[in-house]
Every structure is written in structure tokens, then in C-alpha cells.
One Martini backbone bead per residue (centre of mass of N, CA, C, O) as a GRO file, in nm:
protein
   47
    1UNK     BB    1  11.063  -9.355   9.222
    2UNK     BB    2  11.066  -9.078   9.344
    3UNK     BB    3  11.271  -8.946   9.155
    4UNK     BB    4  11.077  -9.026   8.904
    5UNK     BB    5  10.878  -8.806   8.958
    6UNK     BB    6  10.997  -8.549   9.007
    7UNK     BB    7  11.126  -8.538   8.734
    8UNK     BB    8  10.849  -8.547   8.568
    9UNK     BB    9  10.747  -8.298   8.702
   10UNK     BB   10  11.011  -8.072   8.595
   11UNK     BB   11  10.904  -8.181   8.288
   12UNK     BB   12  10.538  -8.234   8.241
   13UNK     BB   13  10.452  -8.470   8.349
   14UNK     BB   14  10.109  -8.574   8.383
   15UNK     BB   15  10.071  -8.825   8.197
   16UNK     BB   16   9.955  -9.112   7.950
   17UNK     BB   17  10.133  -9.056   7.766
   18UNK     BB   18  10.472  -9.004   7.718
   19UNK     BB   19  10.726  -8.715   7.595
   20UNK     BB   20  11.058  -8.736   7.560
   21UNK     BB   21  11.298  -8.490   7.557
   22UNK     BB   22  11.654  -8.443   7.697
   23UNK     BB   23  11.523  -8.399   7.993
   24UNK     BB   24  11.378  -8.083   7.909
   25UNK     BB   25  11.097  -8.186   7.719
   26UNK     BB   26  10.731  -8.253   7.757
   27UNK     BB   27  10.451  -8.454   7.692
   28UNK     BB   28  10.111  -8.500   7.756
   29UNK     BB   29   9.935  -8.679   7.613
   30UNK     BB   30   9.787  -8.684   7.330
   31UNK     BB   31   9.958  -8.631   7.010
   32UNK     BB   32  10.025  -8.437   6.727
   33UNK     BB   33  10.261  -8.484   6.507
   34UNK     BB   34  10.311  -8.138   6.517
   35UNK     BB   35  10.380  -8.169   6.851
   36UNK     BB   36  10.620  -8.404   6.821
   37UNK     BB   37  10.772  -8.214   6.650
   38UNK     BB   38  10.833  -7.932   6.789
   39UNK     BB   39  10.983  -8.122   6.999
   40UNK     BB   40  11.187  -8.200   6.868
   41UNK     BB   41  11.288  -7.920   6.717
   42UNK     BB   42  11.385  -7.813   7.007
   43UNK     BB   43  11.613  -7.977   7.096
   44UNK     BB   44  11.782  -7.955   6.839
   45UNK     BB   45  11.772  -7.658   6.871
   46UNK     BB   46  11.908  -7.377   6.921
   47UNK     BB   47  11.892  -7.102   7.156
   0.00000   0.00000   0.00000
């Protein structure tokens, strides 16, 4: 559980809701729809 947490504060996870998108990037709490778009987007494109 420790590597568990560990993980998540790596990537911005901070609290409940959390949204993981290819473990490398997260929102943490209530998100709207164009904010996990935003997200889904980021990971999808190359940089």
C-alpha cells in the first residue's frame, strides 16, 4: 500500500474522486467533463 501512495502522490493524486490517465498524469477531485477531456487529450497526443 505504501508503494500505493507513494505512486499517486508522483502523479497529483490528492484526494477522492481521483482520475488516472496512463500513469502519468491525474486530477483529483469533482472534475468537469472538459477537464477529463483536457486529460484523456494530454495523454493521447504526443508531446
Amino acid at each position: 500500500m505504501f508503494r500505493d501512495e507513494q505512486e499517486a502522490a508522483r502523479i497529483g493524486v490528492s484526494g477522492v474522486p481521483a482520475f488516472v490517465a496512463d500513469r502519468n498524469a491525474a486530477l483529483s477531485g469533482v472534475q468537469s467533463a472538459e477537464s477529463l477531456q483536457k486529460l484523456i487529450q494530454h495523454v493521447r497526443l504526443p508531446e
